[in-house]
Backbone as numpy.savetxt, mean C-alpha at the origin, in Angstrom:
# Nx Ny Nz CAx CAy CAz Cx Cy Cz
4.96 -8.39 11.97 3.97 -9.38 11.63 4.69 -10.64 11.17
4.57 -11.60 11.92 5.04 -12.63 11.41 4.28 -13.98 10.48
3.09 -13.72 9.98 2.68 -14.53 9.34 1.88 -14.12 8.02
1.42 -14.59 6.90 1.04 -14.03 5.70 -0.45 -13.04 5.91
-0.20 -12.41 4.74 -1.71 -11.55 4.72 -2.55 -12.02 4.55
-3.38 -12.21 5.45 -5.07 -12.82 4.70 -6.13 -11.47 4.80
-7.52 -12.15 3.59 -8.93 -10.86 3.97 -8.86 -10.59 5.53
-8.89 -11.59 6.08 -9.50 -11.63 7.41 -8.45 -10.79 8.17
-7.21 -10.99 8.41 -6.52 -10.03 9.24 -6.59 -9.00 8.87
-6.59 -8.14 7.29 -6.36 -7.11 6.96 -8.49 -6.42 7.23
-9.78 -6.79 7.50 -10.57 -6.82 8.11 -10.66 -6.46 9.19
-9.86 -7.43 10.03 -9.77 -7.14 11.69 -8.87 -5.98 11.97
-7.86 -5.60 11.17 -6.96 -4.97 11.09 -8.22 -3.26 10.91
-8.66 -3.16 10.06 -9.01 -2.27 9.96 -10.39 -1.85 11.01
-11.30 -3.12 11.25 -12.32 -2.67 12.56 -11.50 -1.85 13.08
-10.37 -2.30 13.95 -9.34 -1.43 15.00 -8.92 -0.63 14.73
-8.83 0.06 13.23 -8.18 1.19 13.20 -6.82 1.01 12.89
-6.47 -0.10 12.66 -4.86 -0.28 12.59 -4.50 -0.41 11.11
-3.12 -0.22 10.93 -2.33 -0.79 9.53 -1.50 -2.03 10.24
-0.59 -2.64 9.14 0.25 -3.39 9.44 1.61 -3.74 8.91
2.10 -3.43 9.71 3.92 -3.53 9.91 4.41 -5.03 9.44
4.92 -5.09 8.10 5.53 -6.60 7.58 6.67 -6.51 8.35
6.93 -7.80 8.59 8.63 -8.77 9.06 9.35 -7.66 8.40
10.39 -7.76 9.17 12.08 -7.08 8.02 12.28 -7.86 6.89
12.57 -7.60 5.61 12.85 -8.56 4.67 11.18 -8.91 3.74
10.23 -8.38 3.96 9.27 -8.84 3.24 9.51 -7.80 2.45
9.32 -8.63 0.75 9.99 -8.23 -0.26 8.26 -7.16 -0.92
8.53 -5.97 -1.24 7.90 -4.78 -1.60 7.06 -4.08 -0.86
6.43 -4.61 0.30 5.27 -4.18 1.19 6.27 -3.74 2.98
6.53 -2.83 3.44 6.44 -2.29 4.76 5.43 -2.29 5.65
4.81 -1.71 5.23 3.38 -1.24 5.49 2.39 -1.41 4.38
1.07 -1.74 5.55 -0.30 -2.03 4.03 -1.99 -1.76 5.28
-2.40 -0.90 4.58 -3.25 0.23 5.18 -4.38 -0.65 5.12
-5.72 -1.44 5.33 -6.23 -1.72 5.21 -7.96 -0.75 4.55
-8.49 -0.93 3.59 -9.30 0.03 3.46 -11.04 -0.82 2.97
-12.12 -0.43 3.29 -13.21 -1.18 3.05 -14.13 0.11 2.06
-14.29 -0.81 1.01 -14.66 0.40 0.15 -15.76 0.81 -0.24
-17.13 -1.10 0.10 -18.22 -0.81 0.13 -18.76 -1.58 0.77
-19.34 -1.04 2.37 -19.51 -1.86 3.46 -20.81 -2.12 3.47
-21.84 -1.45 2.35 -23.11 -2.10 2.24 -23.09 -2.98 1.53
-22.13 -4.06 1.26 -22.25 -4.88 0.27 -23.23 -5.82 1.51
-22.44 -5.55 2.99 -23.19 -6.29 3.73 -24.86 -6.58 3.83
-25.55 -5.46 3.22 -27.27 -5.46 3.43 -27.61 -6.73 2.51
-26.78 -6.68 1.43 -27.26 -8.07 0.47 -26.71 -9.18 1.16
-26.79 -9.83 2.17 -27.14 -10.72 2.59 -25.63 -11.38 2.72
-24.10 -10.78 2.63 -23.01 -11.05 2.55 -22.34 -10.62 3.72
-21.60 -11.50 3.84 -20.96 -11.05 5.58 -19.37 -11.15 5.17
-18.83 -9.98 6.04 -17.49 -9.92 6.06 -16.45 -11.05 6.62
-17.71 -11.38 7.71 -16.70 -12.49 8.72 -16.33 -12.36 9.84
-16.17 -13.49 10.66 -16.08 -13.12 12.07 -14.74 -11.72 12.51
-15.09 -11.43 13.67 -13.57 -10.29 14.30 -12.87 -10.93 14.67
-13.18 -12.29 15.14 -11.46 -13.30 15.46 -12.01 -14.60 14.92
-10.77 -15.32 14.79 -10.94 -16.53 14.44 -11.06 -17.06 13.14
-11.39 -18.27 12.29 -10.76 -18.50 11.12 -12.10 -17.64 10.38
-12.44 -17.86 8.98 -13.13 -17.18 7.98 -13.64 -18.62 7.11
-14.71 -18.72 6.84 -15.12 -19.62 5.92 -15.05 -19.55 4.20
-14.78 -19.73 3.14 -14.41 -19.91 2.08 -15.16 -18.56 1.74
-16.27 -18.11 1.65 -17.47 -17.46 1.29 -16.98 -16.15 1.65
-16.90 -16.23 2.86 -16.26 -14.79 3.42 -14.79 -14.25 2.95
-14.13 -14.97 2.54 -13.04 -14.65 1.71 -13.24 -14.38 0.66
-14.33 -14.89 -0.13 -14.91 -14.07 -1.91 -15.63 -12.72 -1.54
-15.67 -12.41 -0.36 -16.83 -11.02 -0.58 -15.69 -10.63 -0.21
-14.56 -10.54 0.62 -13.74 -9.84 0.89 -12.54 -9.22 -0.42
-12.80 -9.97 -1.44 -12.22 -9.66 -2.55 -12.79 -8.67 -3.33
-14.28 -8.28 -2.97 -14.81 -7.82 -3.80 -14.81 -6.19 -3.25
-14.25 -6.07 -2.01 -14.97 -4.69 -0.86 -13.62 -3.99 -0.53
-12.95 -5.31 -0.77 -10.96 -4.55 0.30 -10.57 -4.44 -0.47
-9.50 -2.97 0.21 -8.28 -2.55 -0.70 -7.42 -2.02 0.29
-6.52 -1.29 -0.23 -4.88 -1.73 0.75 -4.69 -0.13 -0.22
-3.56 0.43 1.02 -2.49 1.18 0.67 -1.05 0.62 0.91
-0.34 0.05 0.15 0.59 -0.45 0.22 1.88 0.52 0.76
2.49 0.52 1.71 3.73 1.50 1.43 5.05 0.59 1.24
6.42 1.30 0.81 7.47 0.67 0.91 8.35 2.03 0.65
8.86 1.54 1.59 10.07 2.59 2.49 11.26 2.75 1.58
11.87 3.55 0.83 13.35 3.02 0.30 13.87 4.28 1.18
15.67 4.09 1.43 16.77 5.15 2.00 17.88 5.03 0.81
17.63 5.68 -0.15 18.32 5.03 -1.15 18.50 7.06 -1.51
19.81 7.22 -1.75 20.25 8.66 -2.60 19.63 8.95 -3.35
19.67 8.25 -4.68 18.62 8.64 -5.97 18.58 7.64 -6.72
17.31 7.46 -6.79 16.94 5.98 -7.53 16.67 6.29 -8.91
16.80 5.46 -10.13 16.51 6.43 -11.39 15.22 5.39 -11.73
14.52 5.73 -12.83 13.19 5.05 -13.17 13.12 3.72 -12.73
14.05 2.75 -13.78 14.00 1.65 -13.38 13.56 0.72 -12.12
14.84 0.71 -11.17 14.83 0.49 -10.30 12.78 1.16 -9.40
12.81 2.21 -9.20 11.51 3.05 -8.63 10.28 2.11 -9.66
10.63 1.70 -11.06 9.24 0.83 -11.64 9.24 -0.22 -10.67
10.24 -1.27 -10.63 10.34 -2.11 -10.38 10.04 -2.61 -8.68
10.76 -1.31 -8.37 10.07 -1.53 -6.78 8.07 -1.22 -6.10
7.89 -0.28 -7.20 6.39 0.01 -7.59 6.01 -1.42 -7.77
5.91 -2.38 -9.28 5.85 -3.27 -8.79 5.48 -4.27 -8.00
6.46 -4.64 -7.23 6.38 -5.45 -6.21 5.75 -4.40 -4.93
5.04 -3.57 -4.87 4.81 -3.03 -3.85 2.77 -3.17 -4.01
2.70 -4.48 -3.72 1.63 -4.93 -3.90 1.13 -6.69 -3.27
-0.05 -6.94 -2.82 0.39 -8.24 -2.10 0.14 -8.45 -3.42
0.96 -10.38 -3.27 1.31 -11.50 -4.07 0.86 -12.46 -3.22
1.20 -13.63 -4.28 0.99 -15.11 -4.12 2.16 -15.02 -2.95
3.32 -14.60 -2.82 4.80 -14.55 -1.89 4.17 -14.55 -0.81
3.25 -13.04 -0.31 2.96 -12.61 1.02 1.52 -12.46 1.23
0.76 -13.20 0.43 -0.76 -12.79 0.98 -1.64 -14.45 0.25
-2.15 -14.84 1.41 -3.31 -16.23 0.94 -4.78 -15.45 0.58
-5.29 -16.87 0.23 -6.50 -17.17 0.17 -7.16 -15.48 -0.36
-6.64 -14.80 -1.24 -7.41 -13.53 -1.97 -7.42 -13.38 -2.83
-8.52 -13.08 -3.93 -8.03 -12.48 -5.28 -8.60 -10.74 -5.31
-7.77 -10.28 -5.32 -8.69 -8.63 -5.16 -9.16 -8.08 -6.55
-10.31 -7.81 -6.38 -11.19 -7.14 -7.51 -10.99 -6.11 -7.41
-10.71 -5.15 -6.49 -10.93 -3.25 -6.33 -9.44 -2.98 -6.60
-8.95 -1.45 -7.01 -8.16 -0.57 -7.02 -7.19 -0.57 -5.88
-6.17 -0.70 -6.04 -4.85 -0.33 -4.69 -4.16 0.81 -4.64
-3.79 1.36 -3.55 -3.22 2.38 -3.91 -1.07 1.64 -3.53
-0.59 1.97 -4.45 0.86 1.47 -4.00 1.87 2.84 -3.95
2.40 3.08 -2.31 3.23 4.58 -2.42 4.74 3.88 -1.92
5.65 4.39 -2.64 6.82 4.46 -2.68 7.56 5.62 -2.21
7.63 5.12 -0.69 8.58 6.70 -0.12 9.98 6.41 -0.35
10.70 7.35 -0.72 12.46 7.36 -0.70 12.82 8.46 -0.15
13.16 8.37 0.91 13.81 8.96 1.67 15.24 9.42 1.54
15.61 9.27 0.25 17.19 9.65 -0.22 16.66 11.08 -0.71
17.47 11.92 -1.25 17.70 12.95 -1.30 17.45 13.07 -2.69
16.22 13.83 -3.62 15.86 14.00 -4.95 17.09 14.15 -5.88
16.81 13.91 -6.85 17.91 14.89 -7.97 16.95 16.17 -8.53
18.07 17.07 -9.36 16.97 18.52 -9.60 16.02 18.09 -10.54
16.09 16.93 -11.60 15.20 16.73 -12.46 13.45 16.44 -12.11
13.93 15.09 -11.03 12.49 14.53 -10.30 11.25 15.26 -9.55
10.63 14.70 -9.74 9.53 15.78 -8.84 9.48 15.35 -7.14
9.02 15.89 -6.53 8.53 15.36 -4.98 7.60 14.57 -5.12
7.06 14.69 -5.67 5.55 13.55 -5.71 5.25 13.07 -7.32
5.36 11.85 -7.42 4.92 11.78 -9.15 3.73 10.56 -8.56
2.67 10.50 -9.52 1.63 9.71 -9.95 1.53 9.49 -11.20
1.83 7.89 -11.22 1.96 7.73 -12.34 0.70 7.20 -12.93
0.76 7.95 -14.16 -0.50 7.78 -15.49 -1.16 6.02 -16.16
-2.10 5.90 -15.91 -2.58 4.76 -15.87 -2.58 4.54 -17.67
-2.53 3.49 -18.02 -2.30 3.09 -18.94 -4.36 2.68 -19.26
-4.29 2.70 -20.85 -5.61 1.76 -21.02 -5.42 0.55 -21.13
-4.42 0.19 -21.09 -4.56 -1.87 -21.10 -4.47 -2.05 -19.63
-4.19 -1.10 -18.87 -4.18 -1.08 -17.29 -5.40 -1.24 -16.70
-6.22 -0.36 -17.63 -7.79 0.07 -17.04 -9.02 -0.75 -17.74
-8.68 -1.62 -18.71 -9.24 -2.63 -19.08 -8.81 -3.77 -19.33
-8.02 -4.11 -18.41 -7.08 -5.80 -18.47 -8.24 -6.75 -17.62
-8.73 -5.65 -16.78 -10.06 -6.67 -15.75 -8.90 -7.19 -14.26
-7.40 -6.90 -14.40 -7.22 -7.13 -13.04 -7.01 -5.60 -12.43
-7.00 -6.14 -10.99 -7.14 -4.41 -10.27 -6.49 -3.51 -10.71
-6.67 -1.81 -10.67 -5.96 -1.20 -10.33 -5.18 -1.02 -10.08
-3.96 -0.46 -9.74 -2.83 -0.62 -9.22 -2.24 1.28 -9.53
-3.00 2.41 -8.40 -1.65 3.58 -8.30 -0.57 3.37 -7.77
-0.29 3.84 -8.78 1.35 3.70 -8.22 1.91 5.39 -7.94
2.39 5.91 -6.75 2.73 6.99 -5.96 4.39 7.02 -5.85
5.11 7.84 -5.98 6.61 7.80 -5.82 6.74 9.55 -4.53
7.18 9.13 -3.48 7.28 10.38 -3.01 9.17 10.20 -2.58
9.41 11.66 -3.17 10.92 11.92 -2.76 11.73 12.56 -1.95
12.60 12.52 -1.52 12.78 13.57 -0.21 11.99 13.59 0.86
13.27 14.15 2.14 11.98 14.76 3.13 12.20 16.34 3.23
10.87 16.70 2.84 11.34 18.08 2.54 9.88 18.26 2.23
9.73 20.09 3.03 8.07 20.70 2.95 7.59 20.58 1.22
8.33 19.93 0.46 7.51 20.50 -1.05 7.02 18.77 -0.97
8.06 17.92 -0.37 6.93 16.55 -0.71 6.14 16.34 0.79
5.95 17.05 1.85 5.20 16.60 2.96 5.10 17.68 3.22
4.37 18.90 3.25 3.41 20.16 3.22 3.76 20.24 5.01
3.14 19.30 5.76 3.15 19.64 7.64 4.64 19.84 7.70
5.51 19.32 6.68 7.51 19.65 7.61 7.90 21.30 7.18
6.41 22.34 6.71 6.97 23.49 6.58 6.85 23.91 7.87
8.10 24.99 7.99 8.15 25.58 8.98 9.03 24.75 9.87
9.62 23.68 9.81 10.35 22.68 10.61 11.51 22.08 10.23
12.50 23.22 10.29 14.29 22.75 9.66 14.58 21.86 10.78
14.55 22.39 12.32 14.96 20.78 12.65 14.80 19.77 12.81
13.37 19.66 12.54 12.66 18.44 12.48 12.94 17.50 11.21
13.28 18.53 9.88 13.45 17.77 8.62 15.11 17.32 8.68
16.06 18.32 9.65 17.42 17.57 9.42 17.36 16.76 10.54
16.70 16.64 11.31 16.82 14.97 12.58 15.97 14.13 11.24
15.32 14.00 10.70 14.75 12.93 9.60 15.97 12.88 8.60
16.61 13.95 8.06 17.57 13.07 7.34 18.85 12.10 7.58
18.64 12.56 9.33 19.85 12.06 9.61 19.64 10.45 10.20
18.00 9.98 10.58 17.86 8.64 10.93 18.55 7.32 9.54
C-alpha cells in the first residue's frame, strides 16, 4: 500500500473482504484488518460513503463512530523482553504518521506476532489487562495481544504439523 489510511479505504477495504498490507518500513502496523461494528448506524439516516471515490467530511465522522481495525505487526526477533513488546504494542495502532482524516471512537484490537523463539518464562499468548484510566480516559480501546513462537500451543491448527512448523521457522 502505498498511500495513508483513510475511513474510506479501510470501508472499501472491508465491502471486499480484504485487509491491508502497509509499505515495508511503516512504523508499527503490517497489517490492519478492517472491521464494521455497527452497520445499522446506517437506518438513522447516516451513510458510510461512496465504494469508490473521495468521501465527504460527514462520512468520515460516522466512520469514526462504526470502524475498527485489527492491527497486526510482525516481529522475527529471538526474545523480546517487556519493554521493547510495550513499546512495539504501542505503536501498533494507526496515528497521525499513517492514517488521515479519522478520529476513532470504538475499541481496536492490536496483535503482536513474534516469530522468534519464546523464553521458558513467557506465555504463547498474553492479553494484556486493561487498566481503569484505560477504560475511562474516553479515548479508544486499545487490546493489546502478544503471540510467541510458532508452535501448536500459540496456533492450535500447527498441531499435528512438525514440518510445517520447522519450514516456518526457518523463513
Amino acid at each position: 500500500m502505498d498511500r495513508r489510511l483513510t475511513p474510506s479505504l479501510l470501508v472499501q477495504a472491508w465491502n471486499r473482504g480484504a485487509a491491508i498490507m502497509t509499505k515495508p518500513g511503516t512504523m508499527g502496523i503490517d497489517i490492519i484488518i478492517p472491521i464494521i461494528l455497527s452497520p445499522d448506524q446506517a437506518a438513522k439516516g447516516e451513510d458510510l460513503g461512496p465504494l469508490f471515490g473521495l468521501w465527504p467530511p460527514e462520512n468520515k465522522k460516522m466512520a469514526g463512530r462504526c470502524l475498527s481495525y485489527i492491527c497486526i505487526d510482525a516481529k522475527k526477533v529471538a526474545l523480546m523482553t517487556d519493554g521493547p513488546i510495550k513499546a512495539a504494542l504501542e505503536k501498533c495502532k494507526p496515528g497521525a504518521e499513517n492514517f488521515d482524516h479519522h478520529v476513532p471512537e470504538t475499541p481496536l484490537i492490536s496483535l503482536l506476532l513474534s516469530f522468534g523463539r519464546k523464553s521458558t518464562q513467557e506465555k504463547h499468548v498474553d492479553i494484556s489487562q486493561l487498566t481503569s484510566t484505560e477504560l475511562t480516559s474516553g479515548k479508544p480501546i486499545q487490546i493489546k495481544i502478544v503471540a510467541r513462537d510458532i508452535s501448536a500451543k500459540t496456533y492450535p491448527f500447527l498441531q499435528d504439523k512438525p514440518e510445517l512448523i520447522n519450514l516456518l521457522h526457518q523463513l
